[in-house]
C-alpha positions as CSV (number, residue, x, y, z in Angstrom):
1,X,20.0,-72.7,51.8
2,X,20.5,-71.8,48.1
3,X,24.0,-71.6,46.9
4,X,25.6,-68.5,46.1
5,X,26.3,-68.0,42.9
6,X,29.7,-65.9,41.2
7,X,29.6,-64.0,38.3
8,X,31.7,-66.4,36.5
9,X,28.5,-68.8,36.4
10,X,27.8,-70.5,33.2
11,X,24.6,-68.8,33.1
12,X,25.7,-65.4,33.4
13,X,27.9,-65.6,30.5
14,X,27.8,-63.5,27.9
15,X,26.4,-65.4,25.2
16,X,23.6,-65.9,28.0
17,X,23.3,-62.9,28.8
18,X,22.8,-61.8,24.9
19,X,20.6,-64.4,24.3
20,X,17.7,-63.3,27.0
21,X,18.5,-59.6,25.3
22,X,17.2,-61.0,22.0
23,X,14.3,-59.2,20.1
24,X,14.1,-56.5,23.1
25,X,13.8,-53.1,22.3
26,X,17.4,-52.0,22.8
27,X,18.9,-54.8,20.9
28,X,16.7,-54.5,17.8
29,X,17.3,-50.3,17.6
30,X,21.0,-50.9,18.1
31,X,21.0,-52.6,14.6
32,X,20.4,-49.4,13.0
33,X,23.5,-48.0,14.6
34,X,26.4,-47.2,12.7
35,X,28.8,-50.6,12.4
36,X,31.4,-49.4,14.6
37,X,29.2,-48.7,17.1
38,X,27.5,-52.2,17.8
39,X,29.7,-53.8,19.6
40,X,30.0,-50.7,22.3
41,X,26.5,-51.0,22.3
42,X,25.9,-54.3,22.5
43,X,28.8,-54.4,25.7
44,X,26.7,-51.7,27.1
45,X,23.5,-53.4,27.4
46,X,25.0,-56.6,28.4
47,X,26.5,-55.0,31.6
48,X,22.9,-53.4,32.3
49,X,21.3,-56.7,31.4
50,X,23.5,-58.4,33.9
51,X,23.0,-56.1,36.7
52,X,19.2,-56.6,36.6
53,X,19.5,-60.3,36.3
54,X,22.0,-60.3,39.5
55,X,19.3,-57.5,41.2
56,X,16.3,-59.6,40.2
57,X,16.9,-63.3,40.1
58,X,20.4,-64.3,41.3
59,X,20.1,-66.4,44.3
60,X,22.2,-66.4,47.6
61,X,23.4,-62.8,48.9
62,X,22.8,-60.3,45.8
63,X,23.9,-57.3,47.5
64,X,27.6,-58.8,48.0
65,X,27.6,-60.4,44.0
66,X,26.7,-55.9,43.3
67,X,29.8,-55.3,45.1
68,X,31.5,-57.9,43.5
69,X,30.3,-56.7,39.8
70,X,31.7,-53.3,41.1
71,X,35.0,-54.1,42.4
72,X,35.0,-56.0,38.5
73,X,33.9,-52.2,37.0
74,X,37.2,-50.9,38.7
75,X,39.2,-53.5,37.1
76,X,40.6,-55.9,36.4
77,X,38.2,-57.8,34.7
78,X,37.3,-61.4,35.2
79,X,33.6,-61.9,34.1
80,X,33.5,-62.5,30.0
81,X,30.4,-59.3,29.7
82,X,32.7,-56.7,32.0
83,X,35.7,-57.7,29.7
84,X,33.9,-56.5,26.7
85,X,32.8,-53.8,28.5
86,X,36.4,-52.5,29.5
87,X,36.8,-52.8,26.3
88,X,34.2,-50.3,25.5
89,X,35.2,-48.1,28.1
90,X,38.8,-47.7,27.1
91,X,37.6,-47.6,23.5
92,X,35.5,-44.8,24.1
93,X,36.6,-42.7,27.1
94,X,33.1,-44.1,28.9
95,X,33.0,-42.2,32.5
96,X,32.4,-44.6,35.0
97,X,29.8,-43.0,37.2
98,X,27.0,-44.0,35.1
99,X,27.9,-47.9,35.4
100,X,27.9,-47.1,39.3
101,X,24.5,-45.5,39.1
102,X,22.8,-48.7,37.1
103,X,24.7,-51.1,39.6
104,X,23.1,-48.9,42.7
105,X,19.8,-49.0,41.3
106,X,19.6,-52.6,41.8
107,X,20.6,-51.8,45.4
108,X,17.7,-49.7,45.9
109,X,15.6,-52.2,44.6
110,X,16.8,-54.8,47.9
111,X,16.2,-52.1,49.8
112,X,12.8,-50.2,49.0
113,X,10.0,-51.2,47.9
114,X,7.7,-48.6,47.6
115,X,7.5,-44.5,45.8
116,X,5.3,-42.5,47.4
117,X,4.9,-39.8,44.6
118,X,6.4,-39.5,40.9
119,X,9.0,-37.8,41.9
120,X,10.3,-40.8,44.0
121,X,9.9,-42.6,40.8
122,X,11.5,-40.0,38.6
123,X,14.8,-40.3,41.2
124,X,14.8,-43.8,41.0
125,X,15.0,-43.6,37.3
126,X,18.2,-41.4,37.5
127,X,19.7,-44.8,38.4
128,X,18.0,-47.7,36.5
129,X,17.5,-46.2,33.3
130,X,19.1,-42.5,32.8
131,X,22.6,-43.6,32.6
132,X,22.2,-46.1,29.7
133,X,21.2,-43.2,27.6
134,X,24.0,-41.3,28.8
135,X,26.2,-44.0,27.9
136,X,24.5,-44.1,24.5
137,X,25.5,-40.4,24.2
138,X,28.9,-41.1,25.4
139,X,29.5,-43.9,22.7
140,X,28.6,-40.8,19.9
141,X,31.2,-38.3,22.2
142,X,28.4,-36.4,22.5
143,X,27.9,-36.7,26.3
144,X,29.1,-33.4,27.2
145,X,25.9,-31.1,25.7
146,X,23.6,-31.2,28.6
147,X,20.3,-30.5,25.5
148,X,20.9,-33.9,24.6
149,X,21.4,-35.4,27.8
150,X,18.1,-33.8,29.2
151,X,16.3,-35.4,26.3
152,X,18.2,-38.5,26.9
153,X,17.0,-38.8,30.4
154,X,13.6,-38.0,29.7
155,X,13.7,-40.7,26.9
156,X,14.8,-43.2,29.3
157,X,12.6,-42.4,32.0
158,X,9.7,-43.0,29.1
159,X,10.8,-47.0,28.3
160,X,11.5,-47.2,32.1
161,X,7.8,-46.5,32.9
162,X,6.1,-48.3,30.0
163,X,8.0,-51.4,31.8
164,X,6.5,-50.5,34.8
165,X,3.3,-50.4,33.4
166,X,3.8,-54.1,31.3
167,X,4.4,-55.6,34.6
168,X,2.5,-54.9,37.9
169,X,1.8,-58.5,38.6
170,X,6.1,-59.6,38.0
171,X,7.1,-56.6,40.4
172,X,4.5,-57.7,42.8
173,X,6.0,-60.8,42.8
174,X,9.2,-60.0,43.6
175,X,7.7,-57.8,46.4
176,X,8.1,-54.2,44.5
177,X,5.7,-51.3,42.9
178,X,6.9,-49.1,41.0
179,X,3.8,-46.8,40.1
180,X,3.4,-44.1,42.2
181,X,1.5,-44.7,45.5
182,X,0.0,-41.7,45.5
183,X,-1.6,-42.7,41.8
184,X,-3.0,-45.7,42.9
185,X,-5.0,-43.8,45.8
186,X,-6.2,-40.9,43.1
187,X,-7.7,-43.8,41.0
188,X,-8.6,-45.9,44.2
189,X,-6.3,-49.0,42.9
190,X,-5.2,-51.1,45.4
191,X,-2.2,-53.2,45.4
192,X,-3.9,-56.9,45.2
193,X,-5.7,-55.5,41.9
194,X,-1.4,-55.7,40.4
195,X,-2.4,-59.3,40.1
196,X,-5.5,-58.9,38.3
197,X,-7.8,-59.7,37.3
198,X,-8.4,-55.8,35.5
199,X,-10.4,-53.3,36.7
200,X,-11.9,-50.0,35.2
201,X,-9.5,-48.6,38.2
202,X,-6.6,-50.1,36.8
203,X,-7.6,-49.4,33.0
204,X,-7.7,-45.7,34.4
205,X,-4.3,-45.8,35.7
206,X,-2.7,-47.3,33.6
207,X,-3.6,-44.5,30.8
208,X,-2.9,-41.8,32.9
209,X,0.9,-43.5,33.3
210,X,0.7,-44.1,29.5
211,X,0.2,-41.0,28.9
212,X,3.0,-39.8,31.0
213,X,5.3,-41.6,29.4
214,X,4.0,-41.2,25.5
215,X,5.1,-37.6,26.6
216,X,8.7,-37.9,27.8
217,X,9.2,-40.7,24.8
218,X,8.3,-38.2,22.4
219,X,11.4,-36.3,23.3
220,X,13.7,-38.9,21.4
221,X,12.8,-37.8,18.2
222,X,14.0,-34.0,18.5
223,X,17.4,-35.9,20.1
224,X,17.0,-38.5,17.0
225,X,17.6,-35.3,14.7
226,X,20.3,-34.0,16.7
227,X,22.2,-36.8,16.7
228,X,21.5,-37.7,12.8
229,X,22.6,-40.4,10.8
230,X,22.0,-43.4,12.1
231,X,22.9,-42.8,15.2
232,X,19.9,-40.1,15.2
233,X,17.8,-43.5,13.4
234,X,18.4,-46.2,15.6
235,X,18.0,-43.6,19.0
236,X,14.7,-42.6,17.6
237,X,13.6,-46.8,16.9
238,X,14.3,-46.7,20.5
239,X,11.4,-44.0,21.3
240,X,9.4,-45.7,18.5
241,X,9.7,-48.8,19.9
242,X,8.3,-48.1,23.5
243,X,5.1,-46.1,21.5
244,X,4.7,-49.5,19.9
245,X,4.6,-50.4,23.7
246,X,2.2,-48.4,25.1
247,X,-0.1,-49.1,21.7
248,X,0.0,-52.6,22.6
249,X,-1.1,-52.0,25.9
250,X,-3.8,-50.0,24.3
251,X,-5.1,-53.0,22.6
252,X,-5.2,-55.1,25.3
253,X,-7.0,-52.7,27.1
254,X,-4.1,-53.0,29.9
255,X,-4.6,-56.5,30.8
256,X,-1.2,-56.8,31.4
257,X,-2.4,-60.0,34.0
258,X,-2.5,-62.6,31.4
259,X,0.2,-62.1,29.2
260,X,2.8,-59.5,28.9
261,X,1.7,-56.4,26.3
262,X,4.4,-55.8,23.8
263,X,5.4,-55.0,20.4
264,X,6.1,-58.4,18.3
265,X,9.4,-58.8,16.9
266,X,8.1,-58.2,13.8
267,X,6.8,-55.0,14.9
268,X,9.8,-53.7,15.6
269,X,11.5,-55.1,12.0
270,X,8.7,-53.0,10.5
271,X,10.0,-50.2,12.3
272,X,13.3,-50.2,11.9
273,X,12.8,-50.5,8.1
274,X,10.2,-47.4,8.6
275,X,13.2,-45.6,9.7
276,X,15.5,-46.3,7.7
277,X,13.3,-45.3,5.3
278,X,12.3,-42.2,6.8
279,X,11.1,-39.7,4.4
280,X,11.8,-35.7,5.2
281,X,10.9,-33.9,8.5
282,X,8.2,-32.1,7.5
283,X,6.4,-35.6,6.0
284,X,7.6,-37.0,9.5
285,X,6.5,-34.3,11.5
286,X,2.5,-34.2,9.7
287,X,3.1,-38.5,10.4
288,X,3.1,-37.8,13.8
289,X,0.6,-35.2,13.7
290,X,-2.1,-37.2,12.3
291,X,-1.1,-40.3,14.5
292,X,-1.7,-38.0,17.5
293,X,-5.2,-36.9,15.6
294,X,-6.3,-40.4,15.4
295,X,-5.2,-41.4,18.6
296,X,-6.3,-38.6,20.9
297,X,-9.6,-37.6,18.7
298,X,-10.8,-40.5,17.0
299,X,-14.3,-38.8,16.0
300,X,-12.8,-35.5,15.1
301,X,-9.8,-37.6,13.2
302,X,-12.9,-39.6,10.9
303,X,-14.6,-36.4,10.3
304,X,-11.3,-35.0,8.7
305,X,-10.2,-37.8,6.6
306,X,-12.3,-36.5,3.7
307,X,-10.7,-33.6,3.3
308,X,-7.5,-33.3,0.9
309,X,-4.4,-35.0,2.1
310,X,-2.4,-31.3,2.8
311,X,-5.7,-30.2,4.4
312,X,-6.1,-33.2,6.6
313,X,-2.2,-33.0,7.4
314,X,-2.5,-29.1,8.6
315,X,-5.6,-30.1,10.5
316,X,-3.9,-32.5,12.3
317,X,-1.1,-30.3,13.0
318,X,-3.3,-27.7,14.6
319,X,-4.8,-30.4,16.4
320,X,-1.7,-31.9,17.8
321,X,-0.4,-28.7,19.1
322,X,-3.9,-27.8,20.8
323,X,-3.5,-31.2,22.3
324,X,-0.2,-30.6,23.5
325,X,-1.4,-27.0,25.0
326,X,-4.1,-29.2,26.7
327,X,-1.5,-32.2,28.3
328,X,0.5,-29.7,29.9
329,X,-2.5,-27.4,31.5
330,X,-4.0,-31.4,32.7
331,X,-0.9,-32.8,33.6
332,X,-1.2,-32.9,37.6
333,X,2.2,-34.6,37.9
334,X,3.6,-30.4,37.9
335,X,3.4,-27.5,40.3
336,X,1.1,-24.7,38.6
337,X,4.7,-22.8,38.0
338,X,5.8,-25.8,35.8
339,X,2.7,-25.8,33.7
340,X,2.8,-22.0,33.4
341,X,6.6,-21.9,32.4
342,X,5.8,-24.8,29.8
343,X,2.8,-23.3,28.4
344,X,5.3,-19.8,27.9
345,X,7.2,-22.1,25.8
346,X,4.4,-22.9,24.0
347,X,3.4,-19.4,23.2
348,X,7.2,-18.3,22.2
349,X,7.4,-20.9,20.2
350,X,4.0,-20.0,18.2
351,X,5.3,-16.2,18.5
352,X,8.4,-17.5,16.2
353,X,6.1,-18.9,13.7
354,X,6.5,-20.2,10.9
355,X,10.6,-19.5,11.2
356,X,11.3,-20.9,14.3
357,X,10.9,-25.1,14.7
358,X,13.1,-25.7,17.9
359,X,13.7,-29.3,16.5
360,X,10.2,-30.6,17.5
361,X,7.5,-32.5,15.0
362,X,4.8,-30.5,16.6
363,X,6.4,-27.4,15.8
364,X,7.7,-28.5,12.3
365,X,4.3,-29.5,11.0
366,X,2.8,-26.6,13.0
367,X,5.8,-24.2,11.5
368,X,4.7,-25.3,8.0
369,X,1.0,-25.1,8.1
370,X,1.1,-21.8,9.2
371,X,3.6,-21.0,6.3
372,X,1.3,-23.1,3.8
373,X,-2.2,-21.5,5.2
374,X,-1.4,-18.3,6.6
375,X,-2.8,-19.5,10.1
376,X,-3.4,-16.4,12.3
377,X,-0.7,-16.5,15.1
378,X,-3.3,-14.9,17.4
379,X,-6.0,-17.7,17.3
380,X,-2.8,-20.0,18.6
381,X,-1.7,-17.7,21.4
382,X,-5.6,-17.7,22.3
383,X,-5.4,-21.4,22.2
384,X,-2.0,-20.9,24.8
385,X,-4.2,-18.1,27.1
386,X,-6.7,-20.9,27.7
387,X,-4.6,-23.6,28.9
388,X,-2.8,-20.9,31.0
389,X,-6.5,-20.2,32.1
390,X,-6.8,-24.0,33.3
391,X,-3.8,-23.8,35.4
392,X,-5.3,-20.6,37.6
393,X,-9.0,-21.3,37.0
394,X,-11.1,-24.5,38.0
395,X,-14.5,-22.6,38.4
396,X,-17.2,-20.6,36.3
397,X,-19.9,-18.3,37.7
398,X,-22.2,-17.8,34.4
399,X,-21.6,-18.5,31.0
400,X,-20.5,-15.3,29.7
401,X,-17.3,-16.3,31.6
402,X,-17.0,-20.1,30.4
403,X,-17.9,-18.4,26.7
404,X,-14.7,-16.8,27.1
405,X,-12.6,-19.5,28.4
406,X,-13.9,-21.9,25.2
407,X,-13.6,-19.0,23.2
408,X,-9.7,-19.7,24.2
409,X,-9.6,-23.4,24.0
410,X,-11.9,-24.0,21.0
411,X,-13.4,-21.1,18.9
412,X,-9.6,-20.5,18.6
413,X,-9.0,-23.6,17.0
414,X,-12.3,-22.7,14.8
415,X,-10.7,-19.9,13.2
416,X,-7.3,-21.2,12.5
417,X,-9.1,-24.6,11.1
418,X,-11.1,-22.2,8.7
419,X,-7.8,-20.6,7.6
420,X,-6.5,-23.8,6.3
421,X,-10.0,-24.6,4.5
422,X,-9.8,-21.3,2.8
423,X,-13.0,-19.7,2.7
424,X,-14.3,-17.7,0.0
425,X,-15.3,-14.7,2.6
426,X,-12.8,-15.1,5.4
427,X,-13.8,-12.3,7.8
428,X,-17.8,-13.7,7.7
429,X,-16.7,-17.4,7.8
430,X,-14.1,-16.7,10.9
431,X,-17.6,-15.9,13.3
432,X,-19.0,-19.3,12.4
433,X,-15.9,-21.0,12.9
434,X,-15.3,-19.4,16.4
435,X,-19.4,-20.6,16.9
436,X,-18.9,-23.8,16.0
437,X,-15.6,-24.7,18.2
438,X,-17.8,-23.3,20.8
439,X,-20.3,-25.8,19.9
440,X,-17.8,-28.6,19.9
441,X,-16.5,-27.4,23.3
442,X,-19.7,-27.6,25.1
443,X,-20.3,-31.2,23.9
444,X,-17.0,-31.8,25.4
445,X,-17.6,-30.5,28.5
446,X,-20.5,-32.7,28.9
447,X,-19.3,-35.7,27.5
448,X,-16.3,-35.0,29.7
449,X,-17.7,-33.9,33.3
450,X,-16.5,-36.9,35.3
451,X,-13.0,-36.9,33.9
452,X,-13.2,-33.2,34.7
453,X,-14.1,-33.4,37.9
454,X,-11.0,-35.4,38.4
455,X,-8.5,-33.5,37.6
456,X,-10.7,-30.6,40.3
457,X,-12.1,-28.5,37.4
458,X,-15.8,-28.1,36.9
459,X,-17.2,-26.8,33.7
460,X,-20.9,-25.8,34.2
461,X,-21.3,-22.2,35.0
462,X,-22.4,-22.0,38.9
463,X,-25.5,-20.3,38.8
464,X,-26.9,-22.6,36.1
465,X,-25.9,-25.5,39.3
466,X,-27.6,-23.2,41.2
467,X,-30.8,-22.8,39.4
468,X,-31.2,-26.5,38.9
469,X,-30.5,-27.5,42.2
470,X,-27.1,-29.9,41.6
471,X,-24.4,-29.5,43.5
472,X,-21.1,-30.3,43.5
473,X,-21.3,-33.3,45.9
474,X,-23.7,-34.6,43.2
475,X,-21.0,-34.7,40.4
476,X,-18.6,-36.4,42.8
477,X,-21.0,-39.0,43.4
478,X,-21.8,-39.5,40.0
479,X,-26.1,-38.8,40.7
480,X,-28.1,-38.5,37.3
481,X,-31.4,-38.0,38.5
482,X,-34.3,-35.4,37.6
483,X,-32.3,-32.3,38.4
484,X,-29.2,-33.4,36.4
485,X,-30.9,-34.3,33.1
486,X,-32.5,-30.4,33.3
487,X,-29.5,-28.9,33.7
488,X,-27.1,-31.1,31.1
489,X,-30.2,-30.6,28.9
490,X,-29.8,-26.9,29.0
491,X,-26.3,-27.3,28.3
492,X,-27.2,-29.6,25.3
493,X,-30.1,-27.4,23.6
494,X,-26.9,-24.7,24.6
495,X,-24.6,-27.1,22.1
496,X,-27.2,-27.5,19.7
497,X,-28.2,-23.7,19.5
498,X,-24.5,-23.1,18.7
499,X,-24.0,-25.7,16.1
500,X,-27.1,-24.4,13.9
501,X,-25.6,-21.1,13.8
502,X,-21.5,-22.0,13.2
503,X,-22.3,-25.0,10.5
504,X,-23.4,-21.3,8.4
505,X,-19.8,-21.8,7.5
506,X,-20.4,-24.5,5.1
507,X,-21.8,-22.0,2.5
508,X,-18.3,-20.5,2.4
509,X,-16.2,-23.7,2.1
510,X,-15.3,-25.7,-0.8
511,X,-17.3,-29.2,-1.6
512,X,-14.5,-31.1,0.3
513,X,-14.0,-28.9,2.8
514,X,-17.5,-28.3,3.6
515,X,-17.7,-32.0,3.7
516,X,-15.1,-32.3,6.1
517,X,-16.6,-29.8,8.3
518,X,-19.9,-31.4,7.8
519,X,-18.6,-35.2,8.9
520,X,-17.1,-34.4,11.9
521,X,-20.0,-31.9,13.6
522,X,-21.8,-34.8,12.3
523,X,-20.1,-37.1,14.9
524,X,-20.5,-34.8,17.1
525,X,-24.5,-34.4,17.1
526,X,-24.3,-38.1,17.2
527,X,-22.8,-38.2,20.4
528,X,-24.4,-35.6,22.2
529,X,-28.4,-37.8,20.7
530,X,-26.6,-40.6,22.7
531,X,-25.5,-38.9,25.8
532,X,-29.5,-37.4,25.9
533,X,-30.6,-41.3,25.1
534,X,-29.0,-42.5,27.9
535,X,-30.1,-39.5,30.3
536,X,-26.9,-37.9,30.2
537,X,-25.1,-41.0,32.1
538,X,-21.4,-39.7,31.6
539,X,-19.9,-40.7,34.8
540,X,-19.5,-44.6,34.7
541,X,-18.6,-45.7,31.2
542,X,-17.2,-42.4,28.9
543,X,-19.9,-42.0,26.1
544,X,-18.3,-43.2,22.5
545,X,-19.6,-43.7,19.0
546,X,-18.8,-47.0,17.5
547,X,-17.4,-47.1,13.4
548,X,-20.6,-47.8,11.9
549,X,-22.3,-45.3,14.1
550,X,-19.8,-42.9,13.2
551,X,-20.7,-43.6,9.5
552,X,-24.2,-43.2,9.9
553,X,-23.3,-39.9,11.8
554,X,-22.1,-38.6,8.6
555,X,-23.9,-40.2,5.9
556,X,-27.4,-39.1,7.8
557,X,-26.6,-35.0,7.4
C-alpha cells in the first residue's frame, strides 16, 4: 500500500516545486513582468504547479491531500508554496474562487476521464487553466473588465490545448483524453493510436486542434496591448510561446510519441528579447501578417516575396484577413449562428476601415493597407459575403453559380491585390485580377476536394457530376478512375482557360509587381501539371510543390 504523502513533504517544497517550473512557458514570460510583480507571479504558478503535481502524481488518497490543500487556501497556512501564496493574496486583494476552481479541476480529473464534444473540453478548461489568467489579471487590478477577462480565458484555453495536443501518450497513461471524442471519430483516430506510433489520422487531428488553438492564442496579443507595458510584454510571450508550441509540433509532424514537441529554452530567450524589443504596432501587426502568409499559403507566400517589402507586407495583410474570413466559415467547432454573428464582425470591422482597428493585428495591418493603397472596401465585404455563403451553402448546381460564390472568395481578393500593385489602368486591370483569383480558386477547389468533402461542402457544379457520371459516394470513397480524370480535367482546362485570360494584367503592372504576380500563378500552373501527372489523385496524400520545384515554377515562365 503506498504511503500517503502530506503536503509538507520534502518534495513538494517550494524550491521543488519551482525547480520542475523551470524553463516552462509561464516562468520564462513572467520574467518580462514588471519587478514588483514576480514574486505574485511566481507564488501563483507555484500553487497551480502544486495542484497538478498532487492531481497527477501524488500517491496514496489524492482527493483527501485536494481537500487538505483547500482547507490550507482558507487559512492558516502550513505548506511553504501556500504561505507565499497568502502572501500574494493579501498583497493583492486575489479573490479566492479562482484557487477553488484550479484545485477542482484536479478533482475532475479522478473522476472523468473522457469529453465527448469540445465543449466538454472548453468547460473543463474553465477550471484547469481559465483562472490562472484571471489571477494574472487580478495581480495588474485589472480583473474587473470582463474584455480582458474574455481574452484571458480564451488565451488560456489556447496553452491548455496545445498541452493536450504535446501529450496523448502521458494522459493515456494516467488513464485520461483530453481531445474531444467526437474529433477522434470525425478523423477515425482511435485511442490505442495516443501511443503511437503516428498515423496520417492522427497528423490530421492534431492540425485541426492546432489550429483551434493558434486561434484562441492569437487573442493575447490584442490583451497584450491592453494591458501595455510589460505587463502587456510578458502576457503576450505567454501567447507567443505556445505558437512556438504548436510550430514545433509542426516540425515534428506531430510525433508527439517519441519525444515531447516544444519550444527550446532558447527559443523562448529569443522571444522574450523579440518582445522586449518590439518595434511599433503597425510593423507588428504586418509581422504577423506575413507569418500567417507563410504559414497558411506557402506557394502564394514565395510568389510574393519578390515584390517590394510594403507591397509584400499589404499582400500579406489582405491575405491574413481572407484567411481569417475563411477559419471562421470552416470552423465546425460553432453552430451556423456563431459563424454568421462572427463573420458580421468581420464585415463591421472592414465597414470602419481604415479608422477603426479594434485592437487586432489583422485589423491594424488591414486598417493601414487600405489607408496606404486605397483598397476598395467593397472587394473585402465581397470577400465576408462568401464566407457567409459557406456557412448556408455546401452545394452548386452549374457553374454560373460556383462563378459567383469564387467571385466572393477569390476574384475579390484579385481586385483588392491589384489595388496595392497599382496598375497603370485600374478599371481594365480590376477584370483580369477578378479572372485570375477565379483561376486560383478553381485550382484550389481541385487541389482541395477531399479536405472539402470533409468539412460536407462539395465544389464541383452538380450537373458537370452529372454529365460525367461521378457521384458523390465516389468522392467519399476517394475513386479516381476514368470518369473522374474527365471531369477534374474539365475543371483544369476550366483553370487554365481562366489564367490565360487574368495574367492580361501583367501588361498593366510594374516590372516587380508583374513579377510577383507572375511567380506565384507560376506555382500555381505547377501544381495543377502535377495534380494532371498524377491523374488527379487528391484524396490520399494533399498535392504540394517542393522548394526547388517551386523555383523552377517561376523561373520556367
Amino acid at each position: 500500500m503506498p504511503k500517503r504523502v502530506s503536503l509538507a513533504a520534502p518534495e513538494l517544497a517550494a524550491a521543488r516545486i519551482d525547480a520542475r517550473a523551470r524553463g516552462e512557458n509561464f516562468p520564462v514570460a513572467s520574467f518580462l513582468a514588471p519587478a514588483w510583480a514576480r514574486p505574485h507571479l511566481r507564488a501563483i504558478y507555484g500553487f497551480a504547479r502544486l495542484v497538478d503535481t498532487l492531481g497527477d502524481e501524488a500517491p496514496g488518497d489524492r482527493l483527501a491531500l485536494l481537500d487538505e490543500l483547500e482547507r490550507e487556501l482558507d487559512g492558516p497556512p502550513k505548506a511553504e508554496v501556500m504561505q507565499r501564496l497568502h502572501a500574494t493574496i493579501e498583497a493583492r486583494s486575489l479573490p479566492l474562487d479562482p484557487f477553488r476552481r484550479l484545485i477542482e479541476a484536479n478533482r475532475i480529473d479522478q473522476r472523468k476521464a473522457r469529453y465527448e464534444t469540445w465543449d466538454e473540453v472548453r468547460e473543463y478548461c474553465t477550471y484547469s487553466a481559465d483562472p490562472v489568467g484571471r489571477l494574472v489579471l487580478g495581480v495588474y487590478g485589472r480583473l474587473d473588465e470582463p474584455v480582458l477577462v474574455e481574452m484571458s480565458d480564451a488565451v488560456c484555453t489556447g496553452l491548455q490545448l496545445v498541452n493536450f495536443l504535446q501529450d496523448p501518450p502521458r494522459d493515456l497513461e494516467l488513464g485520461r483524453v483530453y481531445l474531444p471524442q467526437e474529433d477522434l471519430r470525425r478523423f477515425s483516430v482511435a485511442e490505442d493510436e495516443l501511443t503511437g506510433p503516428g498515423s496520417e489520422r492522427f497528423r490530421s487531428l492534431a492540425r485541426f486542434e492546432s489550429e483551434r488553438a493558434r486561434s484562441l492564442l492569437s487573442r493575447g496579443f490584442p490583451l497584450a496591448r491592453a494591458l501595455g507595458g510589460r505587463a502587456g510584454r510578458s502576457v503576450a510571450l505567454f501567447a507567443r510561446g505556445g505558437l512556438a508550441a504548436l510550430e514545433a509540433l509542426e516540425r515534428a509532424e506531430y510525433d508527439v510519441f517519441t519525444r515531447r514537441p516544444s519550444p527550446s529554452a532558447f527559443t523562448l530567450g529569443r522571444l522574450a528579447l523579440e518582445e522586449l524589443s518590439r518595434p511599433s504596432e503597425t510593423a507588428s501587426a504586418y509581422s504577423q501578417a506575413l507569418r500567417i502568409t507563410r504559414r497558411e499559403a506557402r506557394s502564394f507566400a514565395w510568389g510574393i516575396r519578390v515584390l517590394p517589402l510594403s507591397k509584400r507586407r499589404a499582400v500579406a495583410a489582405l491575405y491574413a484577413f481572407a484567411r481569417r474570413v475563411d477559419d471562421i466559415a470552416d470552423d465546425g467547432s460553432l453552430a451556423g449562428e456563431e459563424r454568421r454573428r462572427r463573420l458580421e464582425s468581420c464585415r463591421a470591422a472592414v465597414e470602419g476601415l481604415p479608422e477603426s482597428r479594434d485592437s487586432d493585428l489583422v485589423l491594424v495591418a488591414l486598417a493601414d493597407a487600405v489607408a496606404r493603397y486605397g483598397i476598395p472596401r467593397q472587394a473585402l465585404l465581397d470577400l465576408v459575403d462568401g464566407g457567409l455563403m459557406d456557412v448556408d451553402q455546401t452545394r452548386y448546381e452549374s457553374w454560373e453559380e460556383l462563378r459567383e460564390y469564387c467571385r466572393r472568395v477569390a476574384g475579390a481578393v484579385g481586385i483588392a491585390c491589384a489595388a496595392v500593385y497599382g496598375p497603370s489602368e485600374p478599371d481594365e486591370a480590376m477584370r483580369y485580377a477578378e479572372t485570375l483569383g477565379l483561376a486560383l480558386q478553381q485550382i484550389n477547389i481541385i487541389r482541395d476536394v477531399g479536405e472539402d468533402w470533409r468539412l460536407g461542402r462539395v465544389y464541383l457544379p452538380r450537373d458537370e457530376l452529372e454529365h460525367f457520371g461521378v457521384t458523390e459516394a465516389d468522392i467519399e470513397a476517394g475513386r479516381t478512375g476514368p470518369e473522374w480524370r474527365a471531369l477534374m480535367e474539365h475543371q483544369a482546362a476550366r483553370a487554365e482557360q481562366l489564367l490565360a485570360e487574368g495574367l492580361q494584367i501583367l501588361a498593366y503592372l510594374d516590372l516587380r509587381s508583374a513579377l510577383g504576380v507572375r511567380s506565384f500563378s507560376g506555382t500555381y500552373r505547377a501544381l495543377l501539371e502535377q495534380m494532371r501527372a498524377s491523374g488527379f489523385e487528391v484524396f490520399d496524400v494533399p498535392p504540394r510543390l517542393s522548394a526547388a520545384e517551386k523555383v523552377r515554377a517561376v523561373v520556367s515562365r
